[in-house]
N, C-alpha and C positions, 0 to 999 in steps of 0.2 A: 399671388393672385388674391389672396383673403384680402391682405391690405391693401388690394387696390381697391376691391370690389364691397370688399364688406365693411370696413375699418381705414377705410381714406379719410375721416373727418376727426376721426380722434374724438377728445374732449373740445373739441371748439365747435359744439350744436348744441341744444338745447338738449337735445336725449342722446348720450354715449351709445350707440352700439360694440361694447366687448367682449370679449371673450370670457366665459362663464370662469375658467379656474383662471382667471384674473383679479375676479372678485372676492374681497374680503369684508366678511358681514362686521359691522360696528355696532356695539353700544350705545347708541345715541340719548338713552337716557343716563348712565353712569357718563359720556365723556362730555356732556354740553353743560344738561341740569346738574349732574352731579359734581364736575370736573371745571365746570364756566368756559368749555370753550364754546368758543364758534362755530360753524360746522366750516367757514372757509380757513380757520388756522389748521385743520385736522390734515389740508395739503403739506403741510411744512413735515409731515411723516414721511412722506416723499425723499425729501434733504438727509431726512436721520438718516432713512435705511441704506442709502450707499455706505459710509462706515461702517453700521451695526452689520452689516453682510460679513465686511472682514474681520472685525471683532468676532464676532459670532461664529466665523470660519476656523479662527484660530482658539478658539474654546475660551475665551477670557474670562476669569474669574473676579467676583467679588473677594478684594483683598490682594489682588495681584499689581505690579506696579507694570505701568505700561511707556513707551518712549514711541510719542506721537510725532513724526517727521515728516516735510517740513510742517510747521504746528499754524500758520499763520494763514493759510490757503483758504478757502470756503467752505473746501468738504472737511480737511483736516480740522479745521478747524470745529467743524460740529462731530467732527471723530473724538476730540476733547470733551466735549460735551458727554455724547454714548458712553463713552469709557469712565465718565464719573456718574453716568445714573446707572451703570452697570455692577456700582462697585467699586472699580476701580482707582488704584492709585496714579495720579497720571504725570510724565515729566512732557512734557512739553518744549520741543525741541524747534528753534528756527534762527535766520542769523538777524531778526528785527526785534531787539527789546525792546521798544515803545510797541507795538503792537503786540507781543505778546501780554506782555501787563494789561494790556487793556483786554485780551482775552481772556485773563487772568481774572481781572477785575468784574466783568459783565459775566462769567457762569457762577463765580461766586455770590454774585452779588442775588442771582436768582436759585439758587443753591447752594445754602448756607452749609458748612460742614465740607465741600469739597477739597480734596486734596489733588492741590497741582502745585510741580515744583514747573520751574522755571529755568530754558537752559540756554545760554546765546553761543551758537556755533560761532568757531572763528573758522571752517575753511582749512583747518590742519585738522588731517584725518587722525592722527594717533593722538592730539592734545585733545581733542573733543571727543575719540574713543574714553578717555583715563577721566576726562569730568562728567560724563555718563556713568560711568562705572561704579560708580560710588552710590548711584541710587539702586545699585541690584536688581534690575529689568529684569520681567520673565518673558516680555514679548514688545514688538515692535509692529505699530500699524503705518506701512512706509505710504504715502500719499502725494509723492516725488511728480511734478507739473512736467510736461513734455519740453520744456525750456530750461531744466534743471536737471536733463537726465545723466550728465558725466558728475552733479555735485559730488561731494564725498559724504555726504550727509547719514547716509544710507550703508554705509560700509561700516561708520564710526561706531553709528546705534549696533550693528550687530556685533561690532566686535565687544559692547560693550555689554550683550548678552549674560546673561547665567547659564549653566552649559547646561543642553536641552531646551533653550532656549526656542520660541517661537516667533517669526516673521507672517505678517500678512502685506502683501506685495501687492495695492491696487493703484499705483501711480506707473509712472513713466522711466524708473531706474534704471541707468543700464550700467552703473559701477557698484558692483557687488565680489569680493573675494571671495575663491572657494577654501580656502588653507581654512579661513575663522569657521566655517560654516563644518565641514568636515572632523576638526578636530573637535568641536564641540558641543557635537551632536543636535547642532540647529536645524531646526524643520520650516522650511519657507515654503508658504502657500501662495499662491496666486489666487486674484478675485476679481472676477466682473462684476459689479451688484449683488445680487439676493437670489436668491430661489423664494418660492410659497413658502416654504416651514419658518423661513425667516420673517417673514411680512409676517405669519399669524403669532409669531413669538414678541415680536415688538407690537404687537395692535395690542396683547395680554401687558406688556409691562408701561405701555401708556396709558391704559384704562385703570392699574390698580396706582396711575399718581405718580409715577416717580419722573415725569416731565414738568416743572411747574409752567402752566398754562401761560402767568403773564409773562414771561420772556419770550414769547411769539407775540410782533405786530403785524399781520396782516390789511392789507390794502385792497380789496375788491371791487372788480371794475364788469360793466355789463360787456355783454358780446356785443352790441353796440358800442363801446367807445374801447374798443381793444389796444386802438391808436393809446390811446393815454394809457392803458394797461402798459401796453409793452415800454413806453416813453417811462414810466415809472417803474420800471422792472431794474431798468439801468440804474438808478439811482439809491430805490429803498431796497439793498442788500447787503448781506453779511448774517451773521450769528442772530436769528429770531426773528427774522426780516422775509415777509411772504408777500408777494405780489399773485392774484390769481384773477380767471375770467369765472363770472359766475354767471349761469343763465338767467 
């Protein structure tokens, strides 16, 4: 009934009606003045926080090596992202090496010093278990598309665990062995999004810098020409890529 009655309009009016513990107060002189953003790129926090949820969920540490799968997708792909401003070492797992290079290519190139290895699944679950394995994963953030849910993708990465090994499970997987999982004491989480603690933990590590601003291009369009807004949503996305209506 809220949402019919109180919150039918969403962000498409000129003044939001939300929910108080919805709100998370910003910095706006450290992230605009001090940081060069925009106040419309600050939506693109939006994109992060679905990975940072499951990273977040799974304890990820700075200095931990992580097997992002599949690595090439929208969200996964900005899970590559998180997990190298988090620290992390990251393998980046998908069966497209022209696009992973270029993923490769475009967080490097706006975050100098990152480490991402590079891994081209071939679709045999124990030969891509044994070439994972070599990079000594502590955890897996699996990101498996509703059209991909029998891959083996997801089986490989765990078995290619270190034992105590941690999974974060926000995709569509539904081939998963229990033998790997049991015998060596892997702990898989499941994740819908974020909770609050999470939004106020990521609003903290984007305000002290470790997002560089200019790898976000946003596109701002009024509530009058939403038409083009949305016509241009199809178009300008992927990794840095915001499309929003601004009142």
């Amino acid at each position: 009934m809220l949402m019919r009655d109180a919150w039918r309009d969403g962000t498409f009016a000129e003044y939001a009606r939300v929910p108080v513990e919805n709100c998370i107060v910003l910095k706006e002189d450290r992230l605009c003045a001090g940081l060069g953003y925009a106040e419309q790129d600050l939506a693109y926090m939006a994109y992060m926080l679905v990975p940072y949820g499951g990273l977040r969920d799974i304890q990820l540490q700075a200095g931990e090596t992580i097997i992002v799968c599949p690595a090439t997708g929208f969200y996964s792909s900005l899970g590559v992202q998180v997990a190298v401003a988090m620290g992390a070492r990251v393998v980046a797992a998908g069966r497209n090496a022209e696009k992973m290079a270029a993923l490769k290519g475009e967080i490097e190139r706006h975050m100098p010093g990152a480490e991402i290895e590079m891994m081209t699944m071939t679709g045999d679950e124990d030969e891509d278990a044994g070439a994972l394995r070599v990079f000594g994963a502590d955890a897996v953030l699996d990101m498996t598309p509703s059209t991909a849910g029998m891959a083996t993708h997801t089986k490989s990465a765990i078995k290619a665990l270190r034992r105590g090994g941690r999974v974060s499970l926000m995709g569509s997987t539904k081939n998963i062995s229990v033998a790997e999982i049991m015998m060596n004491d892997i702990t898989l989480k499941g994740k819908m999004m974020y909770e609050r603690e999470a939004v106020v933990q990521f609003v903290k590590m984007v305000e002290r810098g470790l997002f560089p601003m200019d790898c976000i291009e946003t596109k701002a369009f009024s509530l009058e020409n939403w038409k083009e807004g949305l016509y241009m949503g199809g178009k300008h996305n992927g990794i840095g890529k915001c499309v929003v209506l601004a009142p």
